[in-house]
Backbone bond lengths (Angstrom), bond angles and torsions (degrees), N, CA, C in turn:
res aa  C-N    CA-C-N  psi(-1)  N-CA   C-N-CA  omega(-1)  CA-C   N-CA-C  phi
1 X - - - 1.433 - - 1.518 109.87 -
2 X 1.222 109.53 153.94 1.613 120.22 -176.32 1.521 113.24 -82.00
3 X 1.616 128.30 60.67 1.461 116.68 -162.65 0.874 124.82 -36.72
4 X 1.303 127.70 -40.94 1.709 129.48 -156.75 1.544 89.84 -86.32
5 X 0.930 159.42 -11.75 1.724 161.40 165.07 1.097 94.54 -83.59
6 X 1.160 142.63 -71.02 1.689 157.32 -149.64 1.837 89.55 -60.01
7 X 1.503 116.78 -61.94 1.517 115.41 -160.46 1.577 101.54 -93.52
8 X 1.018 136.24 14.84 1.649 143.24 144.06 1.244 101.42 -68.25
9 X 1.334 112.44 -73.41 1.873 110.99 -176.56 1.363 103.16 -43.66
10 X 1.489 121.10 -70.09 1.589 95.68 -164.73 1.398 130.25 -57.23
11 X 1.642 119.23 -25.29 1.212 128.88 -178.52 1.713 108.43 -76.23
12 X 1.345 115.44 -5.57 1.520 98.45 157.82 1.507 108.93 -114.18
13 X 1.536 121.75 -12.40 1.830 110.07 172.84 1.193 99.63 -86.39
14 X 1.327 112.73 -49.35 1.710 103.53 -167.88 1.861 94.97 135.15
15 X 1.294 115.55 -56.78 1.512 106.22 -163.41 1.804 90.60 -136.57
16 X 1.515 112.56 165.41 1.158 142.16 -157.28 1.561 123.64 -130.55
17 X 1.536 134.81 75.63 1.401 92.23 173.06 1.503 112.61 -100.33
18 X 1.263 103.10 161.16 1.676 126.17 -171.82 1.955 113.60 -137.55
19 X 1.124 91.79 -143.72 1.431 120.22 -171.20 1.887 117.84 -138.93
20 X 1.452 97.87 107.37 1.465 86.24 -179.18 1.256 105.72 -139.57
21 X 1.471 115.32 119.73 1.787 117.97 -165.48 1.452 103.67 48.97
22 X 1.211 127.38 64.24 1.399 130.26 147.48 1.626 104.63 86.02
23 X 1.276 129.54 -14.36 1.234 124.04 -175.27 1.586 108.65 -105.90
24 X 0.999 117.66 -162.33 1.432 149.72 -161.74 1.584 99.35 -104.90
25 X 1.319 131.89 105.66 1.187 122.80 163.93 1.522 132.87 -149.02
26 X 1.339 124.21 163.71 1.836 112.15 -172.62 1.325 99.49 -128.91
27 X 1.300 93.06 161.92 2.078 120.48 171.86 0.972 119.01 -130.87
28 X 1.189 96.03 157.16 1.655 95.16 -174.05 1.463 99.93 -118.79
29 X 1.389 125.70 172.82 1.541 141.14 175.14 1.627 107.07 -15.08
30 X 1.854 91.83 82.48 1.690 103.15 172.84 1.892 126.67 78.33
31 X 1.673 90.71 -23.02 1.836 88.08 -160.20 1.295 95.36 -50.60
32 X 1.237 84.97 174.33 2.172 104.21 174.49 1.044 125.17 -106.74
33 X 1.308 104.45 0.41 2.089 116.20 179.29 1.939 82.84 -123.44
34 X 1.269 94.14 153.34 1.380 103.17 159.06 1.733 129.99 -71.72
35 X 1.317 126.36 177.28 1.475 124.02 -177.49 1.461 98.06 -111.15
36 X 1.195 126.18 -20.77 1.540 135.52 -172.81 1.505 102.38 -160.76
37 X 1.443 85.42 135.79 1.497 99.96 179.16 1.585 102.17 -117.23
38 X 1.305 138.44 133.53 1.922 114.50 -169.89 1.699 108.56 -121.58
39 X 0.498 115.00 160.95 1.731 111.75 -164.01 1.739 102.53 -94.38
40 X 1.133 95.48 39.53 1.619 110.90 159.48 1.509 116.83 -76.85
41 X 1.131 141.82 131.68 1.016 131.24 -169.88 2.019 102.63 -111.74
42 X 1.548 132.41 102.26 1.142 138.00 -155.33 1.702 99.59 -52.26
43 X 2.022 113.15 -56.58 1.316 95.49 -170.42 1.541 112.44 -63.60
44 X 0.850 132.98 19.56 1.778 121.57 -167.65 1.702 104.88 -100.20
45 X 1.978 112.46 -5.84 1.156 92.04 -145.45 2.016 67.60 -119.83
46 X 1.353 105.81 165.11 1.286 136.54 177.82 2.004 113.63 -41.51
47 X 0.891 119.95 124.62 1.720 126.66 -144.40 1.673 93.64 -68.65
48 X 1.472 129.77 -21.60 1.227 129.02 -168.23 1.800 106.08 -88.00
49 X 1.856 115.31 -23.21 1.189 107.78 166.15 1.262 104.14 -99.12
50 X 1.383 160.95 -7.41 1.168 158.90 140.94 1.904 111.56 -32.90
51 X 1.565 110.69 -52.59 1.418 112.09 174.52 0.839 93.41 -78.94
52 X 1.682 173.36 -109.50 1.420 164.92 -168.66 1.634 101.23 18.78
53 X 1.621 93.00 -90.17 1.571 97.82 158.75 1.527 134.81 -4.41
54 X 1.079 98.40 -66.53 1.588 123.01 -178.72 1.210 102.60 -48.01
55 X 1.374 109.07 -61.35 1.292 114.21 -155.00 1.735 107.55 -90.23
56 X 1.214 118.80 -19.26 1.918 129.05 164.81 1.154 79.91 112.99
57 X 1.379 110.87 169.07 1.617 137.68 -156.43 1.804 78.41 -160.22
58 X 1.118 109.30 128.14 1.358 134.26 152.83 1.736 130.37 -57.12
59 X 1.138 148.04 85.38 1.329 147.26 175.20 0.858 125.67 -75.41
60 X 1.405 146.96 118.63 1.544 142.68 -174.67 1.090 103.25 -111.97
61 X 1.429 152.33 -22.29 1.591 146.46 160.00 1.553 118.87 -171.53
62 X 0.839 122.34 170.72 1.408 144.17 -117.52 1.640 88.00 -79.02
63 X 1.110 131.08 -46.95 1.560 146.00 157.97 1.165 124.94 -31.14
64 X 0.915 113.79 -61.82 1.825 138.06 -174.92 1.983 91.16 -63.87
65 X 1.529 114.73 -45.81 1.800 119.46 -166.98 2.027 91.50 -78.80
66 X 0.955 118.53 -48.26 1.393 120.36 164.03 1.659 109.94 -28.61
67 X 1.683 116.67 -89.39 1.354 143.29 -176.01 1.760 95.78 -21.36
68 X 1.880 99.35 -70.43 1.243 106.43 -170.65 1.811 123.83 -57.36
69 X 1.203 104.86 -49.63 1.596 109.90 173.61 1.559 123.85 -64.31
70 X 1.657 118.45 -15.41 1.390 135.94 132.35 1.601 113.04 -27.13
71 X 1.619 80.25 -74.71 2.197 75.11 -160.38 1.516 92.67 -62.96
72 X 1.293 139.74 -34.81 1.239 127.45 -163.15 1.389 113.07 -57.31
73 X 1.340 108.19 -22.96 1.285 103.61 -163.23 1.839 103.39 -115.67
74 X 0.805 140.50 12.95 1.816 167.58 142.76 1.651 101.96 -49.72
């Protein structure tokens, strides 16, 4: 992942999901470890949400991280 892009986004949404050791995971405001790690496994899922991934997906509340970890897992 591109940190210095990755920890801009979260420091203006608030939370992050990404990729950390192969899974599915989020941050919150900058940290350097994740707050949740989810037992999603990244290669299993379709190469266009995997590069998404890659690159962080933006979260604005608790709903929106729901919706998304849904389709991920569909």
């Amino acid at each position: 992942m591109k940190t210095t892009h990755l920890r801009a986004l979260v420091l203006v949404l608030g939370f992050l999901l990404g990729i950390q050791d192969g899974r599915i995971a989020l941050w919150k405001d900058g940290q350097a470890q994740p707050v949740e790690v989810f037992p999603i496994q990244a290669k299993m899922l379709p190469e266009a949400d995997r590069k998404a991934l890659e690159e962080g997906i933006a979260i604005e509340n608790s709903s929106e991280l729901t919706r998304i970890l849904e389709d991920f897992l569909s």
